[in-house]
C-alpha positions, 0 to 999 in steps of 0.5 A: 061659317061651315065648321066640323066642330060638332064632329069634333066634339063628338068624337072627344066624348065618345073618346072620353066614353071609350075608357081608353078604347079609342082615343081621338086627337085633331092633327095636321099633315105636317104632325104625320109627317113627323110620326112617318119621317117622310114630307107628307105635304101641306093640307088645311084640312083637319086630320083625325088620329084614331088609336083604337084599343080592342084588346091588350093584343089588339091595337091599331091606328087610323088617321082620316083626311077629311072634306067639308061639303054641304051634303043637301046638294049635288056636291063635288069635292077633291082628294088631293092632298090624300093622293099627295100624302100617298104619293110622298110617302111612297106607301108609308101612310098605308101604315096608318090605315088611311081613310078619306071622311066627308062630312056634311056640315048640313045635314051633320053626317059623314061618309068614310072610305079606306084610302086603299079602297077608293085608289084601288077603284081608280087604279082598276080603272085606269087599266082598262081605259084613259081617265079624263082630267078634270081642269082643276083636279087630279083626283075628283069625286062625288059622294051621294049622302041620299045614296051613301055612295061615293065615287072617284071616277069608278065606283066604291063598293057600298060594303066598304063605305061607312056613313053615320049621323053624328047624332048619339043613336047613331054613333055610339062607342060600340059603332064608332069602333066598328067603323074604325075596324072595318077602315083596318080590315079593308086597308088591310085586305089590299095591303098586297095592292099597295105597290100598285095604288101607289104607282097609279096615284104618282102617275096621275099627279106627274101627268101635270094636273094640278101641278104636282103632288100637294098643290093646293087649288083656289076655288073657282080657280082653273089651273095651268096644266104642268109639265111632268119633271125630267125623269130621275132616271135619265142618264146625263150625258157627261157634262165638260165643264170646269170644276169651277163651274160646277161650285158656281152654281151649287152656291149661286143655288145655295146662296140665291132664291133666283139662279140663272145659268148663261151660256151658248147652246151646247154647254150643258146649262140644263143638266148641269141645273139637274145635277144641281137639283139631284145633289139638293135632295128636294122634291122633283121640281117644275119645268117649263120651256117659255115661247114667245107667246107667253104673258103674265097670265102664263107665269104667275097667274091671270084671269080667264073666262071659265064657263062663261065667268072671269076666274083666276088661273094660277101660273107656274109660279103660284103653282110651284109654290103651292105644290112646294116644288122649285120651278126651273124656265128652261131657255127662259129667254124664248120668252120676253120676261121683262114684259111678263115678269111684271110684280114679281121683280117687286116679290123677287126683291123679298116685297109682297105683291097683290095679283088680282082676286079670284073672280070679278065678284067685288067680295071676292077675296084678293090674292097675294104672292109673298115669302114665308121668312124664316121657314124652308117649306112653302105656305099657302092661306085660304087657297085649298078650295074651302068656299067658307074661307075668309081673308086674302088667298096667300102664297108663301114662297119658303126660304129654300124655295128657288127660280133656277133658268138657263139663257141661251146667250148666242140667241139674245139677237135674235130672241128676248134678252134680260134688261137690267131691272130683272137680270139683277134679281138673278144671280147669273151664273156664266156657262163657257164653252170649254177649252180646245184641250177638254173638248179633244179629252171628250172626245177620245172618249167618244170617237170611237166608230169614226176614224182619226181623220174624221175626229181630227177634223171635228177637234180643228172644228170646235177650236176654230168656232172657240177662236172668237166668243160671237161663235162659239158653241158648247160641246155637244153639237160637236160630240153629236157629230160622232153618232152622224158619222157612225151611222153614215159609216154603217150605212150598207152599199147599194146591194144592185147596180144604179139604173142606167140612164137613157143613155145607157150610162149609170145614173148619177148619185144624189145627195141632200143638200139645203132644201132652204136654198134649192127647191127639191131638195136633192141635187145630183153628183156626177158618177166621175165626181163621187168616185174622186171623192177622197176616202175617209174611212178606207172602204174600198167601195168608192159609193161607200166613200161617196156616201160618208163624204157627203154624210160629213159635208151635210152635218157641216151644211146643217150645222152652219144652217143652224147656228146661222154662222159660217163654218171656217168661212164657209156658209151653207150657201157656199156648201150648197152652190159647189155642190150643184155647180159640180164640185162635190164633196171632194171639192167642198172637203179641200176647202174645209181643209185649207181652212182647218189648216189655216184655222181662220174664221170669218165672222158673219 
């Protein structure tokens, strides 16, 4: 089995040699994340801590991340975990004097490169063109022993790179210090750049290669390209729901490894989970947006043909747990869940479950998906990519991990819905539309820009779909009917006269009605019966009052279309047959009345 035990014992007697000019202990990334106070990630690679004394004034720490290869052949490796440390850490691991060691185990030789050199190359490089991705690495690279080159898709200069036998002419005390000087010197001349590199290492990991910062990989194993988080700065619209509400679903997360928010489109379910995460304080999580050709393979991780072989590709799941980062299913049920879900109902029930191996090799290890009891923190066994490894590949799901989702409850005809066996792994945590009386609240608050008239008639609007549960709808569809209409009431005039028809009369307006039930698209509107239209702003240019009656009848056209259901008992159909039949607006407007008045509602 490929070890660096030599390296390692040969760097403890060249310590002992020093007489306390360097000192040299194996660590691991969770021991820096000590020293730091930041979460550096979990790493299976052996971390080297140099303290190095010069003299009484001068003294510094390195700590080295290092890969295994076997250096007798073109080799390939990856620096992900270093990225991840630097990502997490935000720069602060800059304060150890990082650098990346590659030892080759054959030829019993390392190569050194200060962290700072090698993403400074990469960041240069990035400015001036698109880097590709490899399909299972953020960070690839390459390093030549026969050349003493390294390269991470750029170049490092030869004069920072630092390679040494491990045979005692060649790493003696003397040069083992002026190595380590110079991984100092180096990091410390790009100390002005930290900033930036930090900045070009996040972005590259947030760009979903390999699931985020601290994923680790299986060898042979390709990855499913993830979706970035939601930007923490997104500002969230203001979410109306009862206090009672938002307890609900701070314990169901607290309480629950698997959470589920349900409810009618519009009533917040998807920001409330990102102001839930927001007050966790955990790292950015995983979101994907199920469809209906997921399968398992999608989820949790499946085989697939890479360059001619079968080879296991982790899901969202084994991702998100490799990179310990929660994963979110926003409007899980667009997928059929209880046909993918498959062994996870077993692992959601606290069990551990087998998922297949990482290739059709018959030696090859299996893979399992199970908790870590008793720790917070994800783990991971023998799934960082070391081909030497033995045993099953593991993914250890930590007690603070969660599942969270949202159910689009008014689309479960016409979606998937969740059976019995995999709704009860979830804590379900209801999302109502919210009473009339803080809707309306909402709503003076936003309304301004459209008169009282307008926003009496999407108060009466929300209340009638709220009458009956099979309609109802959140809030935000409604709310969204503010900006529609200020921007119809800012539409400018015609600033010339309609051209004339053959007849010599004016042209008669057009207005967009349901393209779905009339081809084209476009029906037209008399002249007498846009300058009936009644006015619902006060402007005194009747083809102004023309175009915002229109404005609100189409929302309502639109709206109806959407949700599939009658406005007041009125369907799009009917919207659309008055308008072509002649009735216009006005016509359409006094029917909307009547039934806001009566506040009557058909079902469909």
């Amino acid at each position: 089995m490929a070890t660096d035990d030599d390296l390692q014992a040969t760097l403890k007697k060249l310590s002992a040699a020093s007489r306390g000019r360097v000192s040299f202990a194996v660590r691991t990334a969770k021991d820096l994340s000590t020293d730091l106070g930041v979460d550096l990630g979990k790493s299976r690679s052996q971390v080297y801590d140099f303290q190095v004394k010069v003299s009484p004034q001068n003294t510094f720490r390195c700590v080295a991340y290092t890969n295994l290869v076997d250096g007798s052949s073109r080799t390939a490796t990856r620096a992900e975990h270093l990225a991840a440390g630097i990502a997490v850490a935000k720069g602060k691991l800059f304060e150890l004097n990082p650098f990346l060691l590659v030892y080759d185990h054959v030829g019993e030789q390392f190569l050194a490169v200060p962290a700072a050199v090698l993403f400074g190359a990469f960041t240069d490089l990035a400015k001036t063109q698109v880097i590709p991705k490899s399909a299972s690495a953020a960070f690839s690279m390459s390093p030549n022993f026969p050349n003493r080159t390294i390269s991470m898709y750029a170049e490092v200069p030869s004069s920072s790179i630092w390679h040494s036998s491990i045979e005692p002419a060649s790493l003696t005390v003397d040069t083992l210090l002026a190595g380590l000087t110079r991984m100092r010197t180096d990091t410390d001349a790009r100390r002005d750049r930290i900033h930036e590199i930090v900045d070009a290492v996040v972005k590259r990991l947030e760009e979903g290669v390999t699931g985020g910062a601290g994923a680790a990989q299986v060898s042979g194993v390709v990855t499913v390209p993830m979706v970035a988080p939601p930007s923490q700065d997104i500002v969230e619209p203001l979410v109306q729901v009862d206090d009672r509400v938002r307890r609900m679903v701070r314990r169901a997360i607290r309480s629950a490894s698997a959470v589920i928010l349900v409810g009618p489109p519009g009533t917040g379910k998807t920001a409330l989970l990102r102001e839930a995460i927001r007050e966790a304080a955990v790292r950015p999580p995983l979101w994907a947006t199920p469809d209906e050709s997921w399968t398992t393979r999608e989820l949790v991780g499946g085989d697939t043909i890479i360059e001619g072989k079968l080879q296991f590709r982790p899901g969202w799941v084994l991702q998100a747990v490799a990179a310990n980062r929660w994963l979110v299913l926003d409007e899980a049920n667009r997928a059929d869940m209880d046909r993918i879900f498959g062994g996870l109902l077993t692992w959601l029930s606290g069990g551990t479950v087998q998922l297949g191996t990482t290739s059709t090799d018959p030696t090859a290890p299996h893979i399992h998906l199970g908790w870590n009891v008793g720790h917070d923190e994800c783990a991971t066994i023998n799934a960082d990519g070391d081909p030497t490894a033995t045993g099953a590949v593991k993914y250890l799901a930590g007690d603070g991990w969660r599942l969270l989702g949202t159910y689009n409850a008014l689309d479960a005809q016409r979606v998937f819905r969740f059976g019995a066996a995999l709704g009860r792994r979830f804590v379900r945590v209801p999302i109502p539309a919210p009473e009339p009386s803080m809707f309306n609240a909402a709503l003076d608050a936003q309304h301004g820009g459209i008169s009282d008239a307008a926003r009496r008639g999407i108060e009466g609007l929300y209340a009638a779909h709220h009458a009956q549960e099979a309609t109802q709808l959140g809030p935000a569809l409604f709310l969204a009917m503010c900006n529609y209409l200020r921007a119809a009431s800012k539409t400018p005039a015609p600033a010339t006269a309609s051209p004339a028809s053959p007849s010599g009369a004016p042209a008669p307006a057009s207005v967009v009605t349901d393209a779905g039930t009339h081809r084209g698209g476009v029906r037209e509107v008399g002249e007498g019966q846009a300058r009936t239209a009644p006015r619902l702003h006060g402007h005194d240019d009747p083809v102004a009052e023309s175009a915002q009656q229109q404005a609100h009848v189409l929302l309502l056209v639109l709206l109806s279309r959407v949700v599939r259901r009658p406005i007041l008992g009125v369907g799009h159909t009917h919207f659309a047959s008055r308008l072509r039949r002649g009735g216009g607006a006005a016509c359409v407007g006094r029917r909307l009345r009547r039934r806001l008045a009566q506040r009557e509602l058909h079902r469909p």
